[in-house]
Biopython code that builds the backbone (N, CA, C, O; Angstrom):
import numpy as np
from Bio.PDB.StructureBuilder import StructureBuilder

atoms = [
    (1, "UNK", "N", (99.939, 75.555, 147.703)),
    (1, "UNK", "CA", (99.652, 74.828, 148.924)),
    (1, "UNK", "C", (98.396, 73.994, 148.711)),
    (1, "UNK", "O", (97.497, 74.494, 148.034)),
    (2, "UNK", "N", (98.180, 72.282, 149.426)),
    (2, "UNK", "CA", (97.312, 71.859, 149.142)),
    (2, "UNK", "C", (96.874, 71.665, 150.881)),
    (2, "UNK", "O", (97.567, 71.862, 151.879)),
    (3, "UNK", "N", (95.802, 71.319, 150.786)),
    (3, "UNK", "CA", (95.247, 71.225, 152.352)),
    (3, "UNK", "C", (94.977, 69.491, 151.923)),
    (3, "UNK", "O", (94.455, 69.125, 150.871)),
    (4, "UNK", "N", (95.410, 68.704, 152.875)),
    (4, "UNK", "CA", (94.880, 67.131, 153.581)),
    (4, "UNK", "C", (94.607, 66.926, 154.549)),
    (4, "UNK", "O", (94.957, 67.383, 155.638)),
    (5, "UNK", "N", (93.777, 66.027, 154.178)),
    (5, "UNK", "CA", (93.401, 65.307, 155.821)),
    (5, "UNK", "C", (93.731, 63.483, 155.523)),
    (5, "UNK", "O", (93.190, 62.837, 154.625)),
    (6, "UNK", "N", (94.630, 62.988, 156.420)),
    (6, "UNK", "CA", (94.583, 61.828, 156.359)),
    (6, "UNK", "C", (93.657, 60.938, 156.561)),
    (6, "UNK", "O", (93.803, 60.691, 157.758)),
    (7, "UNK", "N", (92.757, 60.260, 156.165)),
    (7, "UNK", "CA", (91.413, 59.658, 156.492)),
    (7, "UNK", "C", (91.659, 58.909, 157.921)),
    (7, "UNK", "O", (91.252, 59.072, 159.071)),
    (8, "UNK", "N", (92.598, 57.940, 157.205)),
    (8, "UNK", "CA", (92.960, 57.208, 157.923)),
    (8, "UNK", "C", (93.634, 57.845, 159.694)),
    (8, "UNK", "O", (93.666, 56.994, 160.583)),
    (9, "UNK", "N", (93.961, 58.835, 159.930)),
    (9, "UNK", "CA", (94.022, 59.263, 161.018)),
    (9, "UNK", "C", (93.034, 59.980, 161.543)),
    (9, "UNK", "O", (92.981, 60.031, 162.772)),
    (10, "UNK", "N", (92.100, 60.645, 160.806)),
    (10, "UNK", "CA", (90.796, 61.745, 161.516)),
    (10, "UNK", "C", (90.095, 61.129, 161.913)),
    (10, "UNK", "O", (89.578, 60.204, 161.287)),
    (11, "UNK", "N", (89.820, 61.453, 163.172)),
    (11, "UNK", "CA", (88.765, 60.508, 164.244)),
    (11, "UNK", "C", (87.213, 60.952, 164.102)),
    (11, "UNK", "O", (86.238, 60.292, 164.463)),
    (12, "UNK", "N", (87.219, 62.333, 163.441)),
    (12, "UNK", "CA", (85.587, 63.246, 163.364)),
    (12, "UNK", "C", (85.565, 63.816, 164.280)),
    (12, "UNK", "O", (84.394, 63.929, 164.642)),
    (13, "UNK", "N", (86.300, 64.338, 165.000)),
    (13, "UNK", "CA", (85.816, 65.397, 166.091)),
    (13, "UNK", "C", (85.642, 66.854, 165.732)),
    (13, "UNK", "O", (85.600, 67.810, 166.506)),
    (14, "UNK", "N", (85.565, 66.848, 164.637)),
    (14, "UNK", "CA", (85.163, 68.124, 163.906)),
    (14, "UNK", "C", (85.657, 69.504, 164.154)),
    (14, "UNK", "O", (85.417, 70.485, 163.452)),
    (15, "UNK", "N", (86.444, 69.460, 165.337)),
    (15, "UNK", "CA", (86.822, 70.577, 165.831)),
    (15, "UNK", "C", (87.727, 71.539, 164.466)),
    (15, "UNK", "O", (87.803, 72.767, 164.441)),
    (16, "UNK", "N", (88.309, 70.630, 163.472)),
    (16, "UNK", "CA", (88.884, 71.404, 162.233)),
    (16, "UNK", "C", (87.510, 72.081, 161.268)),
    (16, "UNK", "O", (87.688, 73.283, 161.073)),
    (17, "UNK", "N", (86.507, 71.667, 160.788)),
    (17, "UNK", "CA", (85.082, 72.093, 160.852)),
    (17, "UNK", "C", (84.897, 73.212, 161.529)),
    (17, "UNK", "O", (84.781, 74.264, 160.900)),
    (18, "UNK", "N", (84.824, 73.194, 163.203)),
    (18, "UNK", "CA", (84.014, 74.547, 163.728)),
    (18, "UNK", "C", (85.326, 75.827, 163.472)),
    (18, "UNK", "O", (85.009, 77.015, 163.411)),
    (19, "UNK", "N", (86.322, 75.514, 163.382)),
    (19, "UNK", "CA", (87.503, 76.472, 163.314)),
    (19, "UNK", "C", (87.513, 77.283, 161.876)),
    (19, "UNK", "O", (87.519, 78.468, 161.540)),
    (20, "UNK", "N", (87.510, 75.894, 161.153)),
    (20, "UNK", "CA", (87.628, 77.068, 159.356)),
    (20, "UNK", "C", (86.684, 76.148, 158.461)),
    (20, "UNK", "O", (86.993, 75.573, 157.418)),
    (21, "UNK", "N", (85.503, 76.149, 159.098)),
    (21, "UNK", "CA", (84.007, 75.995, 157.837)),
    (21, "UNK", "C", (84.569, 76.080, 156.390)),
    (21, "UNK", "O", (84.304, 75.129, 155.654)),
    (22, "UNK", "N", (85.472, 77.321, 155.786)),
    (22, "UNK", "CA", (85.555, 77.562, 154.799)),
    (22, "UNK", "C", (86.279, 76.597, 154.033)),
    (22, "UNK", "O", (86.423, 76.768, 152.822)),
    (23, "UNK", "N", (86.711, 75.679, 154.573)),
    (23, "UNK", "CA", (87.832, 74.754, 154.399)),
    (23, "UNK", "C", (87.902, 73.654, 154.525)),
    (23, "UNK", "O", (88.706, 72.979, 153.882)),
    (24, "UNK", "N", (86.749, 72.966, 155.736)),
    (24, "UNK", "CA", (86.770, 71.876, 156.218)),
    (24, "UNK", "C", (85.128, 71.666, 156.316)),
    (24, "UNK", "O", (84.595, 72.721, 156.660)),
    (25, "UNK", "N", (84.113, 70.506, 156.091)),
    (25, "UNK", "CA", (83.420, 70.071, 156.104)),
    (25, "UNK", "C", (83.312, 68.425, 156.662)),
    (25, "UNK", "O", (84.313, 67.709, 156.632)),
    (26, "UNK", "N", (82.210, 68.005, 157.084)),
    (26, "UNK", "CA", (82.330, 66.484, 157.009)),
    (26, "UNK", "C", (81.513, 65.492, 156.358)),
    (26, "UNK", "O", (80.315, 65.454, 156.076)),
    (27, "UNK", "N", (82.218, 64.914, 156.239)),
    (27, "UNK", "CA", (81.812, 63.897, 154.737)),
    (27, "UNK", "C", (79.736, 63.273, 155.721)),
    (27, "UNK", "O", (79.136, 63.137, 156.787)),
    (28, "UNK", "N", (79.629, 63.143, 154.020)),
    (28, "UNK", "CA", (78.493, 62.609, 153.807)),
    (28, "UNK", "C", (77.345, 62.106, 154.870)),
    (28, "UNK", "O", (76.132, 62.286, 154.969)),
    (29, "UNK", "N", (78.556, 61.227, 155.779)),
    (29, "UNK", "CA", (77.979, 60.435, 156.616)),
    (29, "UNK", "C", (78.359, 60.638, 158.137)),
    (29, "UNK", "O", (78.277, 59.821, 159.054)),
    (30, "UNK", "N", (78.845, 62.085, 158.161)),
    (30, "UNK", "CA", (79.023, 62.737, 159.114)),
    (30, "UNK", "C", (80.203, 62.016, 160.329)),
    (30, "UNK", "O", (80.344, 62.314, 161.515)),
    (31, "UNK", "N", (80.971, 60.934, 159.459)),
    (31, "UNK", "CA", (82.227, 60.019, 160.239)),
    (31, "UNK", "C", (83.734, 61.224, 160.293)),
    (31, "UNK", "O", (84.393, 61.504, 161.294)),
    (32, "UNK", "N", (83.859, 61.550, 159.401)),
    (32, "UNK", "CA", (85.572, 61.907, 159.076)),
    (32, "UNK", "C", (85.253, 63.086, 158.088)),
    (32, "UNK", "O", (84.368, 63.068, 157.233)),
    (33, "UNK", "N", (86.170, 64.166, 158.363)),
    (33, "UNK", "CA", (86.268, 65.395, 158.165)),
    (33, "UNK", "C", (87.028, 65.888, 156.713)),
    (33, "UNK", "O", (88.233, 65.708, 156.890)),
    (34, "UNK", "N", (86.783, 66.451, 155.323)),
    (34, "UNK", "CA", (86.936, 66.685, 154.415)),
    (34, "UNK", "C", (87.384, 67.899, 154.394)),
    (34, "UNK", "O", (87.042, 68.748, 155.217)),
    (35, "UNK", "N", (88.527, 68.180, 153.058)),
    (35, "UNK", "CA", (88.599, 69.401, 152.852)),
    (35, "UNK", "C", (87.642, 69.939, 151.876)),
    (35, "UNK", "O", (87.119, 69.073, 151.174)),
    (36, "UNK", "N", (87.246, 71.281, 151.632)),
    (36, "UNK", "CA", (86.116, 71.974, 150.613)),
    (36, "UNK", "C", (86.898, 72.616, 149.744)),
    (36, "UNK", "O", (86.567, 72.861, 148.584)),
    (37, "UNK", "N", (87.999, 72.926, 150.276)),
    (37, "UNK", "CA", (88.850, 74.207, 150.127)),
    (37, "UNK", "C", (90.397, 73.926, 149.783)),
    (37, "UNK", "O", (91.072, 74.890, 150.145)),
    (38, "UNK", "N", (91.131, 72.954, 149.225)),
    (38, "UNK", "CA", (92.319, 72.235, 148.937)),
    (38, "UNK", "C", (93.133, 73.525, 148.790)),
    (38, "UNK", "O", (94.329, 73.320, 148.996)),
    (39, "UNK", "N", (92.791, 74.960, 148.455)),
    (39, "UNK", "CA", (94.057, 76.048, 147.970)),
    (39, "UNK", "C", (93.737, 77.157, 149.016)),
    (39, "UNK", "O", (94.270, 78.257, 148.871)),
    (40, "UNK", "N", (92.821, 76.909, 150.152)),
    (40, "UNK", "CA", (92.709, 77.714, 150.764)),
    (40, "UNK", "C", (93.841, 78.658, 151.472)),
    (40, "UNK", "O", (94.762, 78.136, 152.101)),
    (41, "UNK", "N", (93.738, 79.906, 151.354)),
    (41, "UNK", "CA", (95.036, 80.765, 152.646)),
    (41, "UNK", "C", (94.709, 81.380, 153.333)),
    (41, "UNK", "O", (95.277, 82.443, 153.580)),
    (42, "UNK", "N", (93.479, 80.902, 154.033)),
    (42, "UNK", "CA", (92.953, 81.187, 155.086)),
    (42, "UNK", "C", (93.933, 81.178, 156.749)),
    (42, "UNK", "O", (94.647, 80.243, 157.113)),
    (43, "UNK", "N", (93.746, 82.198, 157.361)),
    (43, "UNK", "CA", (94.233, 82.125, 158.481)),
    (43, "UNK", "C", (94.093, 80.720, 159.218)),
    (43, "UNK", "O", (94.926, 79.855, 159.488)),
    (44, "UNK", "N", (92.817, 80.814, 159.425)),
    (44, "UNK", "CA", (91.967, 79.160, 160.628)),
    (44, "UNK", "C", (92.676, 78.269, 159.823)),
    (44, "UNK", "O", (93.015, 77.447, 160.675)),
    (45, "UNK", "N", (93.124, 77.876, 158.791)),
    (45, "UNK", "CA", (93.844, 76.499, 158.430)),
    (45, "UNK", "C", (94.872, 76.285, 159.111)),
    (45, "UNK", "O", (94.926, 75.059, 159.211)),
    (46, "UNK", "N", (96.291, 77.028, 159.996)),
    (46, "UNK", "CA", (96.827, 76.601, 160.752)),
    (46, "UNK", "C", (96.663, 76.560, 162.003)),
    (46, "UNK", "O", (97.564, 76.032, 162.654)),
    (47, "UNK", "N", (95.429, 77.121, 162.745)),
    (47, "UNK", "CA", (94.523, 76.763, 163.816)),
    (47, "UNK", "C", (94.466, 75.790, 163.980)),
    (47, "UNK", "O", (94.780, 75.223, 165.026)),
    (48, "UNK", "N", (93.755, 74.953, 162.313)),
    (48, "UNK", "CA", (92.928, 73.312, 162.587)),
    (48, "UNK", "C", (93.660, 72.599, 162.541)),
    (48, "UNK", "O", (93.416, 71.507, 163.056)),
    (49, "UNK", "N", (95.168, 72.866, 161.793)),
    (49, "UNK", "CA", (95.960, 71.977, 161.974)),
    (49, "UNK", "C", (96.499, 72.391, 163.458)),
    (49, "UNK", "O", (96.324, 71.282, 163.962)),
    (50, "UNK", "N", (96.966, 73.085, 164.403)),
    (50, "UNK", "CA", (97.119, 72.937, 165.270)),
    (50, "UNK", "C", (96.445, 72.021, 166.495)),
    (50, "UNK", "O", (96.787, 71.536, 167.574)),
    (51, "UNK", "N", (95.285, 72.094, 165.647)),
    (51, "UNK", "CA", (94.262, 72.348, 167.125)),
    (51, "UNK", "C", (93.677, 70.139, 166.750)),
    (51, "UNK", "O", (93.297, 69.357, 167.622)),
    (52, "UNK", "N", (93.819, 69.879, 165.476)),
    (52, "UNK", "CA", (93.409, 68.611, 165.315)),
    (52, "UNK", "C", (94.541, 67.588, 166.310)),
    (52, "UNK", "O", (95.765, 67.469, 166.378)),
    (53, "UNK", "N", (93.501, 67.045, 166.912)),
    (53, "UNK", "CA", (94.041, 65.970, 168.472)),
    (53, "UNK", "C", (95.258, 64.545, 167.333)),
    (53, "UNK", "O", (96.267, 63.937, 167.690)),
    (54, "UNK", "N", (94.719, 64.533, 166.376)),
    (54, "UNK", "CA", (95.781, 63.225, 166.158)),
    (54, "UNK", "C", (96.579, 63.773, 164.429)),
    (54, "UNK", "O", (96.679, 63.134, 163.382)),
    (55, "UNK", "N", (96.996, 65.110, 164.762)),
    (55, "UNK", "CA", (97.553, 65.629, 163.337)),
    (55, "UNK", "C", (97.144, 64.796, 161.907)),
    (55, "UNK", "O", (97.829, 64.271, 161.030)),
    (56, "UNK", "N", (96.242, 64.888, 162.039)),
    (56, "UNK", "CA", (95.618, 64.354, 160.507)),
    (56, "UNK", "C", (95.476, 65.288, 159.459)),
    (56, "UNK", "O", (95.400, 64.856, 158.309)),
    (57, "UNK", "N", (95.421, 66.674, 159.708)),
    (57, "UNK", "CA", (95.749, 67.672, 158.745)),
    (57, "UNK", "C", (97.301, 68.289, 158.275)),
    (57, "UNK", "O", (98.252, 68.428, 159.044)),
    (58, "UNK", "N", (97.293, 68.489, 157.377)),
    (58, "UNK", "CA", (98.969, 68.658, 156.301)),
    (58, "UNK", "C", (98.397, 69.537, 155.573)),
    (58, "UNK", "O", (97.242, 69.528, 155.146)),
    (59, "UNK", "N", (99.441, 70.522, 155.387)),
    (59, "UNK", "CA", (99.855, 71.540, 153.493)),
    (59, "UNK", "C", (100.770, 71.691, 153.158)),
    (59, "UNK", "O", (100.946, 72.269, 152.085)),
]
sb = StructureBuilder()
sb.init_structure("model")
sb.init_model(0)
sb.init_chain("A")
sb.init_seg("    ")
for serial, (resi, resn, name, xyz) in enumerate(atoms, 1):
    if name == "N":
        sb.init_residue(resn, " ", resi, " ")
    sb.init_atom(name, np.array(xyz, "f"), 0.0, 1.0, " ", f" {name:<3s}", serial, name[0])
structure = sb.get_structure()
């Protein structure tokens, strides 16, 4: 399993961030939300994908 985030759709509302830290960070300049964690099998990864407002997260 790989974890994405479409750039082009993540708005930065970070809410995938406060859910699974272990997994999700935000870039540099604090705009759009990164994965840390691409093989993660963490529970909170289908949280953030639930819970992200414009489905920009995939595995």
């Amino acid at each position: 399993m790989s974890i994405v985030i479409d750039q082009d759709e993540c708005i930065g509302c970070e809410s995938c961030v406060e859910i699974c830290p272990e997994v999700f960070e935000m870039d540099d300049d604090g705009e759009k939300a990164i994965v840390i964690n691409a093989d993660s099998t963490a529970d909170c990864v289908d949280e953030a994908i639930e819970t992200c407002p414009n489905e920009a997260i995939s595995k």
